[in-house]
C-alpha positions as CSV (number, residue, x, y, z in Angstrom):
1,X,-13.6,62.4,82.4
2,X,-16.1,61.6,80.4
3,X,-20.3,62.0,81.2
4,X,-22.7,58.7,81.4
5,X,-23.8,59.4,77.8
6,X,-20.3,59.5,76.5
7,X,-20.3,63.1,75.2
8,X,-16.5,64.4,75.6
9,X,-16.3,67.7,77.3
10,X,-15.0,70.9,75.2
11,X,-11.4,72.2,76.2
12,X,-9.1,73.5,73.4
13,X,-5.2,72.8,74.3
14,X,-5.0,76.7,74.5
15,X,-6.3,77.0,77.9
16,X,-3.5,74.4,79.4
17,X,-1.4,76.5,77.6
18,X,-2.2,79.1,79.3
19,X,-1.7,77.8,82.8
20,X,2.5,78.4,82.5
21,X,2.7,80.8,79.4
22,X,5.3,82.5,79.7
23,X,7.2,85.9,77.8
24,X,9.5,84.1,76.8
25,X,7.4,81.6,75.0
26,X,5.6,83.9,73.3
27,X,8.4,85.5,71.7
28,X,8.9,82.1,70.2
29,X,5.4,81.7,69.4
30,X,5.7,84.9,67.3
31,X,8.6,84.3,65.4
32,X,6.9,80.7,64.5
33,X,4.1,82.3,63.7
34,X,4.8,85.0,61.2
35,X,7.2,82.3,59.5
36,X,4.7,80.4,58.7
37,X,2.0,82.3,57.8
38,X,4.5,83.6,55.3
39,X,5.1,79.9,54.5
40,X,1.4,79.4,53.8
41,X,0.8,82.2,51.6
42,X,1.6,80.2,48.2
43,X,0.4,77.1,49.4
44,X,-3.3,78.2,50.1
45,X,-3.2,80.4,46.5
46,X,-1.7,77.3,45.0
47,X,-4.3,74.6,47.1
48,X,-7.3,76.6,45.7
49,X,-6.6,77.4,42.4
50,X,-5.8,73.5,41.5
51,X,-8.5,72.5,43.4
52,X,-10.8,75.2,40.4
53,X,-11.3,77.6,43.1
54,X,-10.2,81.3,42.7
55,X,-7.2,82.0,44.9
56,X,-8.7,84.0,47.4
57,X,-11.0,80.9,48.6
58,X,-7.4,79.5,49.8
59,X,-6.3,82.3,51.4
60,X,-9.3,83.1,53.8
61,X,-9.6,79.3,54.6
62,X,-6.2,79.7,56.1
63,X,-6.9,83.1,58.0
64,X,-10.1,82.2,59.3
65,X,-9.8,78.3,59.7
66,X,-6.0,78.2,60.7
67,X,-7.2,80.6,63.7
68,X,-10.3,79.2,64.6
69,X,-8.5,75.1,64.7
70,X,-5.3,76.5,66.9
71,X,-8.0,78.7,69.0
72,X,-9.9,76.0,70.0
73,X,-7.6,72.7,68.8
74,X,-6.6,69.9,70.9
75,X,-3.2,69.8,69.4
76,X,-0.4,72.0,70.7
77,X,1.3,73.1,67.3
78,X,-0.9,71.9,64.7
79,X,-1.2,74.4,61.7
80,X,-4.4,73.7,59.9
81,X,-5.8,75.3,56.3
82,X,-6.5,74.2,53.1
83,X,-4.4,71.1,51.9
84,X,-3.0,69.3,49.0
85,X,-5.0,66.4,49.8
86,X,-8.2,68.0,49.0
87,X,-7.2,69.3,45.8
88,X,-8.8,66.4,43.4
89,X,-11.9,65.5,45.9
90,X,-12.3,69.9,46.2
91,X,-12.3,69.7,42.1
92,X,-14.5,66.9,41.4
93,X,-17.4,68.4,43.5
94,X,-16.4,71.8,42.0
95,X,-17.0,69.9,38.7
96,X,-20.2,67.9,39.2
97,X,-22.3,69.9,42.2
98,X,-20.3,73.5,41.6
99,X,-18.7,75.9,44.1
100,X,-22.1,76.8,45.9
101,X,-22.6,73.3,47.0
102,X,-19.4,72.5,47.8
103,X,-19.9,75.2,50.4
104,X,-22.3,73.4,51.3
105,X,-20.8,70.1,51.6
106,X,-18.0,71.3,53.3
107,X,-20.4,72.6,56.4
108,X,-21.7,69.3,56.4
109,X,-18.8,67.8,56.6
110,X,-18.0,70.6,59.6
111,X,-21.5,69.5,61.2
112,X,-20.2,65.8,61.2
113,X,-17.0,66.0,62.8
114,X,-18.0,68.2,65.4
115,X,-20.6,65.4,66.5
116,X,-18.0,63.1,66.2
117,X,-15.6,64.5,68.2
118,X,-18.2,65.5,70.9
119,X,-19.3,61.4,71.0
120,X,-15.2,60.5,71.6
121,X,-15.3,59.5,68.4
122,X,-11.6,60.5,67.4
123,X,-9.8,57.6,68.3
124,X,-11.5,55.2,66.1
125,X,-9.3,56.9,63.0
126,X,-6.4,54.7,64.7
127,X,-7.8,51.7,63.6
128,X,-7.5,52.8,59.8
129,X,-4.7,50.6,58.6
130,X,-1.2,52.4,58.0
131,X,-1.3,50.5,54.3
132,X,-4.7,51.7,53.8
133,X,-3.2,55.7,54.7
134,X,-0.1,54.8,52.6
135,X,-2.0,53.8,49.5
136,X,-4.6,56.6,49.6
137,X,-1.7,59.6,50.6
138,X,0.5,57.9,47.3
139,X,-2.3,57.9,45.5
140,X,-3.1,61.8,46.1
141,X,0.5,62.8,45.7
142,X,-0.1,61.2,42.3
143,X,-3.2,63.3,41.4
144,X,-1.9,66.5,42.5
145,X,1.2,66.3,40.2
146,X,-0.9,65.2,37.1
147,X,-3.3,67.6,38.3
148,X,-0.3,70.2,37.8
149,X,1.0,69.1,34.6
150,X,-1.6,71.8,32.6
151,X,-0.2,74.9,34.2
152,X,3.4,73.6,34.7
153,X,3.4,73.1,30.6
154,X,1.3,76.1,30.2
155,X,-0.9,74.3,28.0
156,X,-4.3,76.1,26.7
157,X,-7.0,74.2,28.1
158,X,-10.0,75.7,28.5
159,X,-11.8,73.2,30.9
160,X,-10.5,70.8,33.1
161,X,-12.2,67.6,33.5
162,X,-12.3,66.0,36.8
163,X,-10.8,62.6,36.2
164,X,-7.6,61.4,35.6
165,X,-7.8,59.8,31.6
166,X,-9.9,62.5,31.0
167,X,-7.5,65.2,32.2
168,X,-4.4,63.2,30.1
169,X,-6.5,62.7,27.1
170,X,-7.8,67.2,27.4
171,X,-3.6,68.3,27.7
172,X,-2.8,65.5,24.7
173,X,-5.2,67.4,22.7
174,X,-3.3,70.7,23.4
175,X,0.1,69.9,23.7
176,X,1.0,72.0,20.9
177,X,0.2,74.9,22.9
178,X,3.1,74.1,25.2
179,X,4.1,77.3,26.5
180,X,8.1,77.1,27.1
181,X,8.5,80.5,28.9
182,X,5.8,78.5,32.1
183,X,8.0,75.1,31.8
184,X,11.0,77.1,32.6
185,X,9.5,79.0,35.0
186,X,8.2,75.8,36.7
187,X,11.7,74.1,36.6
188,X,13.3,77.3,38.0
189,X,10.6,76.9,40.9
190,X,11.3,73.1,41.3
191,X,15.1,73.5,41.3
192,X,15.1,76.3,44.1
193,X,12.9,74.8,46.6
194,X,15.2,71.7,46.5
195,X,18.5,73.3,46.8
196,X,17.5,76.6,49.1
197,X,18.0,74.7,51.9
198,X,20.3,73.0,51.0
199,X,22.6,76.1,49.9
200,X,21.9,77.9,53.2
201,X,22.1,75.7,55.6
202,X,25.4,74.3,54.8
203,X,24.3,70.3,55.1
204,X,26.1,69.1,52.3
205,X,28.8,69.3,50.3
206,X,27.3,72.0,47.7
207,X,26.3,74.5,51.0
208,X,29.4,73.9,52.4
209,X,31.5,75.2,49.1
210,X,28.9,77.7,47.9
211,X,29.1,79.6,51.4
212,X,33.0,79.6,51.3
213,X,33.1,80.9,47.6
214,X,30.7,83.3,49.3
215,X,33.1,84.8,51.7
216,X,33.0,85.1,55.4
217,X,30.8,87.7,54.9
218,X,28.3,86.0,53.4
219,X,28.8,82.8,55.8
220,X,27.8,85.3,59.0
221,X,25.0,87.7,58.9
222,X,24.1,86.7,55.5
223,X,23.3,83.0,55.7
224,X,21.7,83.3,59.0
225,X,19.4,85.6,57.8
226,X,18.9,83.8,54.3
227,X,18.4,80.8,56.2
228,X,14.8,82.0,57.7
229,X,13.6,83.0,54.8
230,X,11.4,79.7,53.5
231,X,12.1,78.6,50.2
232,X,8.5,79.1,48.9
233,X,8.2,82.7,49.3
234,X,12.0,82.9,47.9
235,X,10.5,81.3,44.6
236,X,7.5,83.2,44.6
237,X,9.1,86.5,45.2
238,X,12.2,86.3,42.6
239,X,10.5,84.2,39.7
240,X,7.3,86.6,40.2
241,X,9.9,89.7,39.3
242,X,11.5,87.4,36.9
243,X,8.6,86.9,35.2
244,X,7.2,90.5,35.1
245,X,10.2,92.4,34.8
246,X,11.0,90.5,31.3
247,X,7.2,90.5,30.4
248,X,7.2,87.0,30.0
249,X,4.0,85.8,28.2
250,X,2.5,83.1,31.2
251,X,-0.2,82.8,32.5
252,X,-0.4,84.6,35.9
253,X,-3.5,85.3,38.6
254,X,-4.1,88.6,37.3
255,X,-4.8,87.4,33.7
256,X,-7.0,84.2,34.6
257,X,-9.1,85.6,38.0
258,X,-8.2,89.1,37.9
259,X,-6.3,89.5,41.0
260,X,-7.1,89.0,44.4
261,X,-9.8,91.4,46.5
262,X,-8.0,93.7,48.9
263,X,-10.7,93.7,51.6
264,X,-12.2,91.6,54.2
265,X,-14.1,89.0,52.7
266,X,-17.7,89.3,52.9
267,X,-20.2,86.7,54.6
268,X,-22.6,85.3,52.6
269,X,-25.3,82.5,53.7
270,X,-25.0,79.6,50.2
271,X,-28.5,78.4,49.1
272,X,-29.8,75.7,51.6
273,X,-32.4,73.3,51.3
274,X,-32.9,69.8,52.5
275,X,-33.4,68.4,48.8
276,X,-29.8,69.7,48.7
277,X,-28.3,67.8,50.9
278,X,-29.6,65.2,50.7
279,X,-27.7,64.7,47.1
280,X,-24.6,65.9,48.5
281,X,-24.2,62.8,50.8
282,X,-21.1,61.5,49.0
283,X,-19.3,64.5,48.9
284,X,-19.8,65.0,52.1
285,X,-18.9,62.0,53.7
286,X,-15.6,62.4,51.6
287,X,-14.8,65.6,53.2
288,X,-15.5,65.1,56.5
289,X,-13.4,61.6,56.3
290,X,-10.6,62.8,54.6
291,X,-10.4,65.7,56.9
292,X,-10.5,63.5,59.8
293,X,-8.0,61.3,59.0
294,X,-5.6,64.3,57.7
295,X,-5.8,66.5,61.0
296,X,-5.4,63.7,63.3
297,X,-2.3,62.3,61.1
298,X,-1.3,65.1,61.3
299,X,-1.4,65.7,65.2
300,X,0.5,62.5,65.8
301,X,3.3,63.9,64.2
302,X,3.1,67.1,65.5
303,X,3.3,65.2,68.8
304,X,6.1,63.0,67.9
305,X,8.1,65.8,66.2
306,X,7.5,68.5,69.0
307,X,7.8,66.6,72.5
308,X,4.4,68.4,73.4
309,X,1.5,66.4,75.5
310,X,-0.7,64.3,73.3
311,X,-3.3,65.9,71.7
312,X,-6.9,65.5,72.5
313,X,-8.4,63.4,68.6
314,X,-11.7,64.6,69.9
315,X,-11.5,68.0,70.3
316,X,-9.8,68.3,67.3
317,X,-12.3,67.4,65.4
318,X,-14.4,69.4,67.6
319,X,-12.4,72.3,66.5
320,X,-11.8,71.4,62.6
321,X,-15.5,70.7,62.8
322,X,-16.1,74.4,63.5
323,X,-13.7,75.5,61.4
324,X,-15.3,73.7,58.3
325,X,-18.7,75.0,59.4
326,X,-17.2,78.6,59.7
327,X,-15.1,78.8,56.6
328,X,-17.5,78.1,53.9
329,X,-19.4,81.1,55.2
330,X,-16.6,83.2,53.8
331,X,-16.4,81.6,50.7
332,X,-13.6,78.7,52.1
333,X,-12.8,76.0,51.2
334,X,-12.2,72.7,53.4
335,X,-9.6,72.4,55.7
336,X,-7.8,70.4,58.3
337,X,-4.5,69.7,59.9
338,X,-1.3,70.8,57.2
339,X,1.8,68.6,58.0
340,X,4.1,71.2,56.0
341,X,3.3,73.8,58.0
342,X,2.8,71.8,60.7
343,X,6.0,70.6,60.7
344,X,7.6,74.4,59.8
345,X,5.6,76.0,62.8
346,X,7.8,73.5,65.2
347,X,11.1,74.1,63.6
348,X,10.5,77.2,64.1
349,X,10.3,77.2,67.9
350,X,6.4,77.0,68.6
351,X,5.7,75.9,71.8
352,X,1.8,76.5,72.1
353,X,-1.2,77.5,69.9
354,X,-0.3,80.8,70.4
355,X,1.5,80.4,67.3
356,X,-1.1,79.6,64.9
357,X,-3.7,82.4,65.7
358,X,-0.1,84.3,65.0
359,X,0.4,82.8,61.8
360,X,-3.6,83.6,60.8
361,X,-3.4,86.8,62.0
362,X,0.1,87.3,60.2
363,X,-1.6,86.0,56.7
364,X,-4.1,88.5,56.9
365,X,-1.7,91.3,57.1
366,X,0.2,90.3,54.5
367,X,-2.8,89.5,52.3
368,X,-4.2,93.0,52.8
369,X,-0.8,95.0,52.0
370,X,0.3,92.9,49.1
371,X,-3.0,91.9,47.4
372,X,-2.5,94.3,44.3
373,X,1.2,92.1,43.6
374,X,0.0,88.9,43.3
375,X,-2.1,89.8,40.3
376,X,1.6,89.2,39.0
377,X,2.2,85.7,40.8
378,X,2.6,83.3,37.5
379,X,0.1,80.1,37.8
380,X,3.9,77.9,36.4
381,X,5.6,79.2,39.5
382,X,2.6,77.8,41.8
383,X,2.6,74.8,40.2
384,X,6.0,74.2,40.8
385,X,5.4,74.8,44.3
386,X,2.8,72.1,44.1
387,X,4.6,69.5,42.2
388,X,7.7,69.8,44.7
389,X,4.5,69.5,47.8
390,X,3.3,66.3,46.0
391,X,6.9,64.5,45.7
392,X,7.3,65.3,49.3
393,X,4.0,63.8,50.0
394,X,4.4,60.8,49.2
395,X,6.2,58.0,50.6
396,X,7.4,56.3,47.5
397,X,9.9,54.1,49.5
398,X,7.5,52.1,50.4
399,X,6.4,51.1,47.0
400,X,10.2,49.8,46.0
401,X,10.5,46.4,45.5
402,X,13.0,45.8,47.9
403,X,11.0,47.5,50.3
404,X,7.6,45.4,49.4
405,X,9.0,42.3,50.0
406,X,9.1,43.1,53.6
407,X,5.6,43.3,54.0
408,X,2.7,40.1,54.2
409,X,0.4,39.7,50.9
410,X,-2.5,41.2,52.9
411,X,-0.2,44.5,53.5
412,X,0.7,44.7,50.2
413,X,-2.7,43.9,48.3
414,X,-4.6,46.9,50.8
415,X,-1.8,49.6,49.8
416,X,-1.9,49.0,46.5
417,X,-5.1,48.3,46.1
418,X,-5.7,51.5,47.6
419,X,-3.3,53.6,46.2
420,X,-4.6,52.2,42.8
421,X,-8.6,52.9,43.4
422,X,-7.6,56.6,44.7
423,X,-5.9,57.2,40.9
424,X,-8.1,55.6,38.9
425,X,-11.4,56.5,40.4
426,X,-11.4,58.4,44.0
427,X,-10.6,58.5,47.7
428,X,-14.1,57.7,49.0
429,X,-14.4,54.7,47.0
430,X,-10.5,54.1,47.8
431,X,-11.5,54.2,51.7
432,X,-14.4,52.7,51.7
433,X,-13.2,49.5,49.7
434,X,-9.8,49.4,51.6
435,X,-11.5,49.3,55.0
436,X,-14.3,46.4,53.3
437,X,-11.2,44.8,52.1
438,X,-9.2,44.9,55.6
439,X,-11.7,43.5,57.4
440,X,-12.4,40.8,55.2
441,X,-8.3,40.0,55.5
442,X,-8.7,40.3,59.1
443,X,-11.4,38.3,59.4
444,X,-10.0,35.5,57.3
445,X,-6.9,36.0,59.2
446,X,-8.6,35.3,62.7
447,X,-10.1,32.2,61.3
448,X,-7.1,30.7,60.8
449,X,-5.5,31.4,64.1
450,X,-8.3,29.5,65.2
451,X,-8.1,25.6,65.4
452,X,-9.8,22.1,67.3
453,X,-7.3,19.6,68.2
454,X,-8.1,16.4,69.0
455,X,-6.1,15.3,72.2
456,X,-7.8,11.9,73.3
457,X,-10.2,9.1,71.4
458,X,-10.6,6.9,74.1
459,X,-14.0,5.3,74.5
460,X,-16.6,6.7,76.2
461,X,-14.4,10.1,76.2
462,X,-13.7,12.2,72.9
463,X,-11.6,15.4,73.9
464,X,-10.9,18.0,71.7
465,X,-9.1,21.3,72.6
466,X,-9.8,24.7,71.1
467,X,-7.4,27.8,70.4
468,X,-8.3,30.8,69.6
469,X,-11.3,32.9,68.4
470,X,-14.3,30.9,67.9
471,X,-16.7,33.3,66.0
472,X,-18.8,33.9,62.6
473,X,-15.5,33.5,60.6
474,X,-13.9,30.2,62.4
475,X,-17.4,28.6,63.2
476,X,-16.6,26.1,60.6
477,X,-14.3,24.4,62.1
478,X,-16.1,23.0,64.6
479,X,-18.0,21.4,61.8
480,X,-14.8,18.4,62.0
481,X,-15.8,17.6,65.4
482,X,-19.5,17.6,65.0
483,X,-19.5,15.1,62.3
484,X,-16.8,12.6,64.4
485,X,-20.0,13.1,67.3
486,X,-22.6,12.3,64.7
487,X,-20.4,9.3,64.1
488,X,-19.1,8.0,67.5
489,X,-20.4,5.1,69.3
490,X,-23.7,5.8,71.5
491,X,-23.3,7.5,74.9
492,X,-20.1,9.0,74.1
493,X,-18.3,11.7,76.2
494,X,-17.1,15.0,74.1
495,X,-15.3,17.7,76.3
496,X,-14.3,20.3,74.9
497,X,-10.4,21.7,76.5
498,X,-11.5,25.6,76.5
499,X,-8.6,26.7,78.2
500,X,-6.9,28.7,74.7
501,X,-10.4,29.4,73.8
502,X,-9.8,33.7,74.2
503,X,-13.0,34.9,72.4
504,X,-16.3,34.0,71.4
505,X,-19.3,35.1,69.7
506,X,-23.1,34.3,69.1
507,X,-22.6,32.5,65.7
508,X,-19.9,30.4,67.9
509,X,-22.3,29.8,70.7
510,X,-24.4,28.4,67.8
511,X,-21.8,26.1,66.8
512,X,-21.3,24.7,70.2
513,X,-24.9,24.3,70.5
514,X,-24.9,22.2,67.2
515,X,-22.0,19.9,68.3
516,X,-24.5,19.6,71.4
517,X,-27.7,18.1,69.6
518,X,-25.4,15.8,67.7
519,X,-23.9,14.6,70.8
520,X,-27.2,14.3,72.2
521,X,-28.7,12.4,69.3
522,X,-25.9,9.7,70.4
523,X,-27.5,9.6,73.4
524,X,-24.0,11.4,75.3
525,X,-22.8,14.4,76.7
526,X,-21.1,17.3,76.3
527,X,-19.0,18.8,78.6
528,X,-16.4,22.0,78.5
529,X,-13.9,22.8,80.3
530,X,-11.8,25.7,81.6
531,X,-13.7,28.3,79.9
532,X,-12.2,31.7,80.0
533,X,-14.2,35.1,81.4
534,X,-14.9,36.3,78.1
535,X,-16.2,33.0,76.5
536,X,-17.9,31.8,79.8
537,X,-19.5,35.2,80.1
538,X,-21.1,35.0,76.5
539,X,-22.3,31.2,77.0
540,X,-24.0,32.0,80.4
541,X,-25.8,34.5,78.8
542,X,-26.7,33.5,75.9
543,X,-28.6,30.5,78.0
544,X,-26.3,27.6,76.7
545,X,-25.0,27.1,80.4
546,X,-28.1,25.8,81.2
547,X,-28.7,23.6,78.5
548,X,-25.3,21.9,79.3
549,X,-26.3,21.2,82.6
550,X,-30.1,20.4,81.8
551,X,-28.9,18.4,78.7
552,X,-31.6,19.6,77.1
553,X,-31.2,21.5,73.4
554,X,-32.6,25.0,73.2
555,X,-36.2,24.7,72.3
556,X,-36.8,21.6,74.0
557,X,-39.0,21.0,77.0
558,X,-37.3,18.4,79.3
C-alpha cells in the first residue's frame, strides 16, 4: 500500500520472517550462515585488493554491509558485500579522485538509492534490457581477469593504471619479471576450485573413481565432511601453507600492505564539502547504478533459486542504500547483492535473513582470531580465486556464434555494443549509451509496426485505416495521406478507420491536425472513426475533438 505521494513504506523481509520462525529454521539459518561467511572471507580480501584497496576495506564492507542489507533487506536470502563487479569502476575512482573520495562517492551513491527505493523506484531496473545486462556483466568478467593477469604472473609493477591498453602495455613492459613460483601457485588455485567439487561430490566420472580408490572409509564420514568445506577456503588454507612452509618468494598480504589490523575498525568522518561532490557526480552515478542493477539481479535469482516470496526492489535498495551510506564510514568499500554467495547461502539450507547477519557476524569472528595468518595469504592464490569468479561470471554462451544467430540485429548490436564499450572505456558510459541506443531501436521499431492503409477511393469518400502506435516516431507516415488530401478533388470525405489505432501521442495529435487543414483547404471533412480509450482520451483533451466537430483548425475563429 502505497501513500498519495508515492513514498513506499519501510519493512525489511526480516520482520515477515519473523511471524513463523521457527527452531528449526534457525539451525539451518546457522549452518548457512557460518558457511558462507567462511565462503566470503577470500572473496572480500580478493574484491578489495584488485579493486587498489588494502584488504581490510573488503573485509569490513562484508561484516558491516552484509549485516546491515539482510537486517533490513527486502530479499529473503540475499547475501550482499563487496563484489567483482565493482572491481574496475572501485579502481578507476581509486585512480583519478583517490580512496577518500571514493568514500565519499560511495555514500552518495548510498544517499541515492535509498531515495530511490523510498519513491518505488526499484522496479524500473526491469526495464534495463537483458542484452544490455549481458553485454555490461561479459564485459566486467573480462576486466576482472585482465585486471588479474599482474598478480597471477607475479609481475613487478609498481603502479597500475586504470585502463585496459594502459594496464596491457604496464605488464608488457615487465614481463621479464614473470615470477614462476605465483603462476604456479595461481594454476594450483584455478585447478582446485574446478575439480573440489567435483572430486567430493561424486558427479562425475572422476568423483566417482577417486572416492572408490579412496576406500569406503573415505566415501562415508570423510566425503561428507570434505564436501562442506567450500572450495575457496580449501585453496586459501593449503596453497597459503604451501607457499610459506617452502618459503616460496611471492608476493603475499604481509609483504605489500603489512597484514591486516586485528581490531574493530575505527569510524572516521572522510573530508566533505559541497565543491566535492559536486566533481564526483560521475562516479557516483556509476556506483549507485551499478549497485542497483547488481542487488536486484541478484534478488531475482535468489527468488527463482530458493522458492522464497518475492522480494520487495524497493526496500532493497532502501536497505543497500544504508548500507553504502554506512560502510564508507568504516573505511568500506561499495557493496550490493553477491550472487556467489547468494547462491551458496541457499544451497546451504537458508531459509530467512537470519542467515546473513549469521554470516556477518561469523566473518567477524573469524577475522579477529585469524588476522595475524593472512599476513601469509599469497596475492597469486587470490588472484586465482578471482580469475575462476570472473569465468563463472560470465555468460559466454551467449556470445557463440551458433547461439547469436538466434537473436534479432537489435539484440545482438546492444550486447555487443555494450559488452564492447564496458572493455574499452567503462560501465557508465557502457549503460548510459546502451539504454540511448535501446530506445532509439525501440523507437524505430514502434514506427514500423505502425502503418495507414488505404481501404476505399471512392469519390466524395477517401478512407484510410490506421494500425498501431501513432506517435513522434511513426508521425510520418501520415504524411502519404495528407499529400493524397492536398491532392483530392474539392469537398472530399477522409475518415480515418481508428479501430487498430492502440496508442497516441501529442506529436500524433499534430499529425492528425495537419491532415485536417489540408482536408479543409479542399473545402471537405474529416472524420474518424472507432477511436480507442487511450487515443480518444488524448484527442478530447488535447481540444482536437472540438475542432472535428466545429471544422474549424486550431487557431481559427469560426
Amino acid at each position: 500500500m502505497q501513500s498519495p505521494l508515492n513514498i513506499t513504506r519501510f519493512r525489511p523481509r526480516l520482520l515477515d520472517a519473523m511471524a513463523s520462525y521457527s527452531r528449526e529454521r534457525f539451525f539451518k539459518d546457522l549452518g548457512a550462515g557460518a558457511t558462507v561467511g567462511i565462503v566470503a572471507l577470500p572473496l572480500a580480501m580478493a574484491f578489495a585488493i584488485a579493486s587498489g584497496l588494502k584488504p581490510e576495506a573488503g573485509i569490513w564492507t562484508a561484516i558491516i554491509a552484509g549485516f546491515l542489507i539482510s537486517l533490513l533487506g527486502g530479499s529473503a536470502v540475499q547475501i550482499g558485500g563487496p563484489a567483482g563487479a565493482f572491481i574496475v569502476i572501485v579502481y578507476g575512482i581509486v585512480e583519478r579522485y583517490g580512496v577518500a573520495n571514493l568514500l565519499i562517492s560511495t555514500a552518495c551513491a548510498g544517499v541515492l538509492l535509498f531515495t530511490a527505493g523510498l519513491f518505488g523506484l526499484g522496479r524500473l531496473v526491469r526495464f534495463v534490457p537483458l542484452s544490455i545486462v549481458v553485454g555490461f556483466t561479459n564485459g566486467i568478467a573480462v576486466l576482472i581477469l585482465l585486471s588479474q593477469l599482474k598478480d597471477l604472473l607475479g609481475l613487478t609493477v609498481a603502479k597500475m593504471p586504470a585502463d585496459v591498453f594502459s594496464q596491457l602495455h604496464a605488464m608488457a613492459l615487465q614481463i621479464g619479471t614473470f615470477n614462476p613460483y605465483a603462476f604456479a601457485l595461481g594454476l594450483a588455485c584455478l585447478a582446485g576450485l574446478a575439480i573440489w567439487p567435483l572430486l567430493l561430490q561424486g558427479e562425475s566420472k572422476v568423483g566417482h573413481a577417486v572416492q572408490r580408490l579412496a576406500g569406503r572409509m573415505a566415501r562415508t564420514r570423510a566425503v561428507q565432511v570434505g564436501s562442506r568445506m567450500p572450495g575457496p577456503i580449501v585453496a586459501l588454507v593449503t596453497l597459503t601453507l604451501v607457499s610459506w612452509g617452502f618459503s616460496l618468494p611471492v608476493e603475499t598480504i604481509g609483504t605489500r600492505f603489512g597484514g591486516i589490523p586485528e581490531g574493530l575498525p575505527a569510524f572516521a568522518l572522510p573530508d566533505f564539502s559541497w565543491e566535492t561532490v559536486k566533481q564526483l557526480v560521475t562516479p557516483t552515478l556509476t556506483i549507485a547504478i551499478l549497485g542497483a542493477i547488481e542487488s536486484l539481479l541478484c534478488a531475482r535469482v535468489s527468488d527463482q533459486l530458493s522458492g522464497q516470496p518475492r522480494h520487495d526492489p524497493n526496500q532493497e535498495l532502501m536497505a543497500q542504500g544504508i548500507a553504502n551510506v554506512v560502510a564508507p564510514f568504516f573505511g568500506g568499500m561499495p557493496a550490493t547483492g553477491t550472487i556467489a554467495r547468494t547462491v551458496t547461502n541457499i544451497r546451504s539450507g537458508a531459509s530467512s535473513p537470519i542467515a546473513g547477519i549469521v554470516h556477518a557476524v561469523t566473518l567477524m569472528v573469524v577475522v579477529l582470531l585469524a588476522a595475524p595468518l593472512a599476513r601469509h595469504v599469497p596475492l597469486a592464490v587470490l588472484a586465482g580465486i578471482l580469475v575462476f569468479v570472473g569465468l563463472n561470471m560470465g555468460e559466454w554462451r551467449e556470445f557463440t556464434p551458433g547461439q547469436l544467430r538466434h537473436f534479432s540485429r537489435h539484440y545482438r548490436l546492444l550486447m555487443l555494443g555494450t559488452f564492447f564499450l564496458t572493455v574499452v572505456f567503462d560501465l557508465t558510459v557502457a549503460v548510459q549509451a546502451g539504454l540511448v541506443l535501446a530506445c532509439a531501436l525501440f523507437i524505430r521499431r514502434m514506427s514500423e509496426l505502425f502503418s495507414v492503409e488505404l481501404v476505399t477511393m471512392q469519390p466524395p469518400v477517401l478512407t484510410y485505416r490506421l494500425y498501431g502506435a501513432l506517435f513522434f516516431g511513426a508521425a510520418a507516415k501520415l504524411d502519404e495521406a495528407v499529400n493524397a488530401a492536398e491532392s483530392a478533388p474539392r469537398g472530399m470525405t477522409v475518415v480515418l478507420d481508428a479501430t487498430h489505432l492502440i496508442y497516441l501521442d501529442a506529436t500524433g495529435v499534430d499529425a492528425l491536425r495537419q491532415l485536417h487543414r489540408a482536408v479543409l483547404a479542399r473545402g471537405g471533412l474529416l472524420r474518424v472513426e472507432s477511436l480507442q480509450p487511450q487515443p480518444l482520451e488524448v484527442i478530447v483533451r488535447s481540444g482536437f475533438a472540438d475542432e472535428l466537430t466545429s471544422g474549424q483548425p486550431h487557431g481559427t475563429e469560426g
